[in-house]
Structures are given as structure tokens and as C-alpha cells.
Backbone bond lengths (Angstrom), bond angles and torsions (degrees), N, CA, C in turn:
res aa  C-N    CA-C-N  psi(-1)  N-CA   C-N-CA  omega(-1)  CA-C   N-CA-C  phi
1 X - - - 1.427 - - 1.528 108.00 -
2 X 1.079 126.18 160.63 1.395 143.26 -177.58 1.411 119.58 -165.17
3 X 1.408 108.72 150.34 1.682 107.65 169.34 1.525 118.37 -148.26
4 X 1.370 104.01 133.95 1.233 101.29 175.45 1.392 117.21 -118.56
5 X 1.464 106.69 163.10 1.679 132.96 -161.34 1.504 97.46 -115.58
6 X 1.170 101.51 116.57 1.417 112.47 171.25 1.629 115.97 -128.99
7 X 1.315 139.61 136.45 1.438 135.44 -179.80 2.029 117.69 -155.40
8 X 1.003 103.34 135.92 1.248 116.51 179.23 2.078 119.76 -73.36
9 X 1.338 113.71 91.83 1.536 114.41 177.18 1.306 107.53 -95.58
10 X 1.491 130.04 160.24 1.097 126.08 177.12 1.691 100.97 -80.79
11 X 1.469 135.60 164.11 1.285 124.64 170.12 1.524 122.72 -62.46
12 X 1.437 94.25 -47.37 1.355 90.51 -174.44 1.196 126.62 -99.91
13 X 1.616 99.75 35.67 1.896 124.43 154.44 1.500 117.52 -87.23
14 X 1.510 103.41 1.16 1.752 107.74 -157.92 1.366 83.15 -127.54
15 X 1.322 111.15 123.94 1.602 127.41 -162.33 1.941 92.63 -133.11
16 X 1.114 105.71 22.51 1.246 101.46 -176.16 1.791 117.87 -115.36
17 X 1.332 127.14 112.75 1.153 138.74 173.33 1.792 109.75 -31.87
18 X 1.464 113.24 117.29 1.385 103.04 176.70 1.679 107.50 -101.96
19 X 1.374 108.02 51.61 1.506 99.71 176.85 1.918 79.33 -156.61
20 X 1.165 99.92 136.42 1.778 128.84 -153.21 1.834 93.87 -79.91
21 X 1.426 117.52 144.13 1.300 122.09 171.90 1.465 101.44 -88.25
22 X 1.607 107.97 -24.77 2.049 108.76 -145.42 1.829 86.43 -130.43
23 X 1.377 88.67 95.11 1.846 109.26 -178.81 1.780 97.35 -48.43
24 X 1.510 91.41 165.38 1.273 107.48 -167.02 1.638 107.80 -69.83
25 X 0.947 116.22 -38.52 1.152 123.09 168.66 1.867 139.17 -61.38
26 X 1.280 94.43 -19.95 1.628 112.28 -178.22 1.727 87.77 -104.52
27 X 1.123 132.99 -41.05 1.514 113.13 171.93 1.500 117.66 -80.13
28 X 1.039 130.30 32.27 1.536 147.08 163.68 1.514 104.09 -118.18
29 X 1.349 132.04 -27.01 1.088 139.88 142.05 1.217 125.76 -30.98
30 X 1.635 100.53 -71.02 1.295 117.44 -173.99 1.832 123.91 -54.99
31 X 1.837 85.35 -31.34 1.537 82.82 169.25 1.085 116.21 -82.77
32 X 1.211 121.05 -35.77 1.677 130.24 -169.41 1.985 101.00 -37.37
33 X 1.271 101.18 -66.92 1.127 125.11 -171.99 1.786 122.59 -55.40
34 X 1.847 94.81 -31.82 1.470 95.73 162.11 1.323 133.11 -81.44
35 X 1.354 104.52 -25.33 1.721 135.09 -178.24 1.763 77.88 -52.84
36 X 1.390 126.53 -69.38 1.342 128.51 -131.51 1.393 86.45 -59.78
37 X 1.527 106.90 -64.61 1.404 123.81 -150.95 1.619 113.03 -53.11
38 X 1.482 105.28 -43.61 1.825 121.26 176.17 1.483 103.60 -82.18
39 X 1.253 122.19 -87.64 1.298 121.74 -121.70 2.019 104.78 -114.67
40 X 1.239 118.22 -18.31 1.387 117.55 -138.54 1.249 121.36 -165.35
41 X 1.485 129.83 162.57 1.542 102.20 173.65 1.522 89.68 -149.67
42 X 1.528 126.57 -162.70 1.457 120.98 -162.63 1.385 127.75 18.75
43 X 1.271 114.21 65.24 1.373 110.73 -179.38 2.003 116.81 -100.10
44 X 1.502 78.14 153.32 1.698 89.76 -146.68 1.577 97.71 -108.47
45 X 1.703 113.60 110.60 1.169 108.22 177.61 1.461 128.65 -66.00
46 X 1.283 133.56 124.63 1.710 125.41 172.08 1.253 107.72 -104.83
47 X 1.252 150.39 -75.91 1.093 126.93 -172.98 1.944 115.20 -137.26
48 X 0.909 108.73 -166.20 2.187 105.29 -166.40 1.596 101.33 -134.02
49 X 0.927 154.34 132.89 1.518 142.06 -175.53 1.779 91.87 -135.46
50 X 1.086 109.13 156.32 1.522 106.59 156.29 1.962 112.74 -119.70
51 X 0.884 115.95 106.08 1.344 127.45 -171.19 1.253 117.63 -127.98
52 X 1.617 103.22 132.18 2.002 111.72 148.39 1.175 124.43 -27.91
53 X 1.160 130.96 137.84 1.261 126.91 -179.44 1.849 91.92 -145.17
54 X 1.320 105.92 133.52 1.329 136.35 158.51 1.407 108.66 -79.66
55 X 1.540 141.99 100.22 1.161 112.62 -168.68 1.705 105.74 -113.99
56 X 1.441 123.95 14.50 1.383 136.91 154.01 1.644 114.42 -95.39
57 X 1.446 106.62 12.36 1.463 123.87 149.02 1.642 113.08 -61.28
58 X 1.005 130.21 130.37 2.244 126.78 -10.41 1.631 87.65 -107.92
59 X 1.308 121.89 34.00 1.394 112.49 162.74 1.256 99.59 -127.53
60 X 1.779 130.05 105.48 1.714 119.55 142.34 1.185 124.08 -30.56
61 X 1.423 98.13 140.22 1.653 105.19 175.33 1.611 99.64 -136.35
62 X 1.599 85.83 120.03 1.889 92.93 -162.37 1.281 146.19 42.30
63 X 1.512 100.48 6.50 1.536 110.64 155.35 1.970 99.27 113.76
64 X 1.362 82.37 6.29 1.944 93.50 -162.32 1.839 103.94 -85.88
65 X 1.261 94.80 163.96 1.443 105.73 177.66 1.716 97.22 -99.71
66 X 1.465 110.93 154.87 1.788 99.46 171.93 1.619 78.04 -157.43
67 X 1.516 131.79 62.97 1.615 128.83 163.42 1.672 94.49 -60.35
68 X 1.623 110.33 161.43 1.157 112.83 176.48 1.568 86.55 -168.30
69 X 1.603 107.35 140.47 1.454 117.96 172.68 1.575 95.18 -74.57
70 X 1.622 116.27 143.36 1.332 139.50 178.76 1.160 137.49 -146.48
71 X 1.390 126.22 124.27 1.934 108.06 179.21 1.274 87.58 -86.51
72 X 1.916 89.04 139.26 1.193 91.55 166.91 1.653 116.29 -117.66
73 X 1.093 133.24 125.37 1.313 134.22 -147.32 1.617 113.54 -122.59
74 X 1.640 125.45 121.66 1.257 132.85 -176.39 1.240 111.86 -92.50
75 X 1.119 144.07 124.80 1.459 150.53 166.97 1.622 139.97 -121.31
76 X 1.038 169.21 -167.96 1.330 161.08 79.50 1.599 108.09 -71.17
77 X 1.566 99.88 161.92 1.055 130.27 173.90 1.628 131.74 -142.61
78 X 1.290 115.69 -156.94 1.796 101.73 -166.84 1.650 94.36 -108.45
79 X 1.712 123.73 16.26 1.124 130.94 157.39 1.633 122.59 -99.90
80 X 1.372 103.27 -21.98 1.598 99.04 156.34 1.343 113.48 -96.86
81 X 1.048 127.01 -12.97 1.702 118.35 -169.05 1.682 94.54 -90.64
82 X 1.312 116.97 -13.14 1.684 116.38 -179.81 1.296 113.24 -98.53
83 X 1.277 118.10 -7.70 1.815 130.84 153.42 1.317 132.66 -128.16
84 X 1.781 90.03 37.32 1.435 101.63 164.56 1.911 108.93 31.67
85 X 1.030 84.83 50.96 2.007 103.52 166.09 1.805 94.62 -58.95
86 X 1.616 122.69 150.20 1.283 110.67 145.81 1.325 119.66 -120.25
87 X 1.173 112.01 50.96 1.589 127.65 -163.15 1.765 108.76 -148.42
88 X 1.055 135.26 133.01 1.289 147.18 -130.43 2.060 76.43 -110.86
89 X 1.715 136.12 136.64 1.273 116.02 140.53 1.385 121.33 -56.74
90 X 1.641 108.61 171.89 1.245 118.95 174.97 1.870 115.29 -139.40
91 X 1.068 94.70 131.06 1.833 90.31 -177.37 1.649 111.24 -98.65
92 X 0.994 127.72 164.85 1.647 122.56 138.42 1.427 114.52 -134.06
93 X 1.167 101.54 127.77 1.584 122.04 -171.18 1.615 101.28 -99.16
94 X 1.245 125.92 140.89 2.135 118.04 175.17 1.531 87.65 -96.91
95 X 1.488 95.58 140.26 1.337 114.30 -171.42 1.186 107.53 -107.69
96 X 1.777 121.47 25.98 1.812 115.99 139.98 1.463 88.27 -110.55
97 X 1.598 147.53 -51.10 0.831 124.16 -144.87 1.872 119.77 -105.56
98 X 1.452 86.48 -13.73 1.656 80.23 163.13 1.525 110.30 84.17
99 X 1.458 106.61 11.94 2.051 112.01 179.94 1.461 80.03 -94.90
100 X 1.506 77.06 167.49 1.633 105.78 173.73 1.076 84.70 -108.90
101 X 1.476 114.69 133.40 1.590 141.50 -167.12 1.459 97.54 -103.65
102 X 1.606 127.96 -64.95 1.507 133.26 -176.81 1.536 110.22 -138.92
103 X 0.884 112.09 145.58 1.427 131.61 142.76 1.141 136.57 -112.30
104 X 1.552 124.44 133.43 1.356 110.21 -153.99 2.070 82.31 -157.24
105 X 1.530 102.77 140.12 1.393 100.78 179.12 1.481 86.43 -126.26
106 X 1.038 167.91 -28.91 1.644 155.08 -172.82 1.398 99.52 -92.87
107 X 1.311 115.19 75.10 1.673 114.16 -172.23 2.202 104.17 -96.82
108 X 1.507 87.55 -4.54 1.809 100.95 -166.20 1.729 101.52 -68.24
């Protein structure tokens, strides 16, 4: 199963650069390094996407738009491999600013 999110913005409501400040590689970093610090340790890269992100997805917040270019990045770690998760985590990192936008481990 799968689902996709699709939505209509005007252009020049989208004030957002579609070419990344924080290379693909330093935001795999970025998680690496948060995983350690928060939640996790041996974390296992699967794959790097660069994606839209809705980040008042699937809850509005005041009716506002907040799109933001994002890698979005799939992984395991030694917190799913220790509860036999069958679902890969997923991060999104903003690819000018380098926050961790979400974390989400039941992405299945």
C-alpha cells in the first residue's frame, strides 16, 4: 500500500529555494549525529530522497502553508532491530537549514 499527497500552491507563495544549501551527505550526518545524541545508536543508512515536505502535514496550523525542501532519509537502527520493527525509520532533515523536521519510526 502507499499514499500519495498531492496539492495545488500558487508559485509565488513558495519562497523556497529548490536547490538544497545542506548537501546530501552532511544531512545524513546530521541525523547520524542526532540519532546518537537522542534516541539510538548504530544507525543504518537505506536510502536519501530529496523531497517537499508539507510540514503542517496532516495537522493544519492556522490554515497556513509551511512546504519546505527536505531530505528525506530511511534508516534502521539498534532500536528497531531490538523490536524487531518491520518497517525501515524515516527522518526529514530541511535542506537549507539542517533541523530535523520529523521523525517517524512506523512509516509501514
Amino acid at each position: 500500500m502507499s499514499y500519495y499527497k498531492t496539492w495545488t500552491i500558487p508559485e509565488e507563495k513558495i519562497d523556497v529555494s529548490p536547490v538544497p544549501t545542506v548537501a546530501k551527505k552532511d544531512a545524513e550526518t546530521i541525523l547520524q549525529n542526532y540519532m546518537s545524541k537522542e534516541l539510538s545508536t548504530k544507525v543504518n543508512l537505506l536510502s536519501t530522497k530529496q523531497v517537499w515536505m508539507d510540514t503542517n502535514y496532516p495537522v493544519p496550523q492556522n490554515g497556513s502553508n509551511d512546504i519546505r525542501l527536505a531530505w528525506w532519509i530511511e534508516f534502521d537502527d539498534s532500536r528497531i532491530r531490538s523490536m524487531e520493527l518491520p518497517c525501515p525509520a524515516a527522518a526529514w532533515i530541511d535542506a537549507h537549514s539542517g533541523e530535523v523536521l520529523r521523525l517517524v519510526y512506523d512509516v509501514g
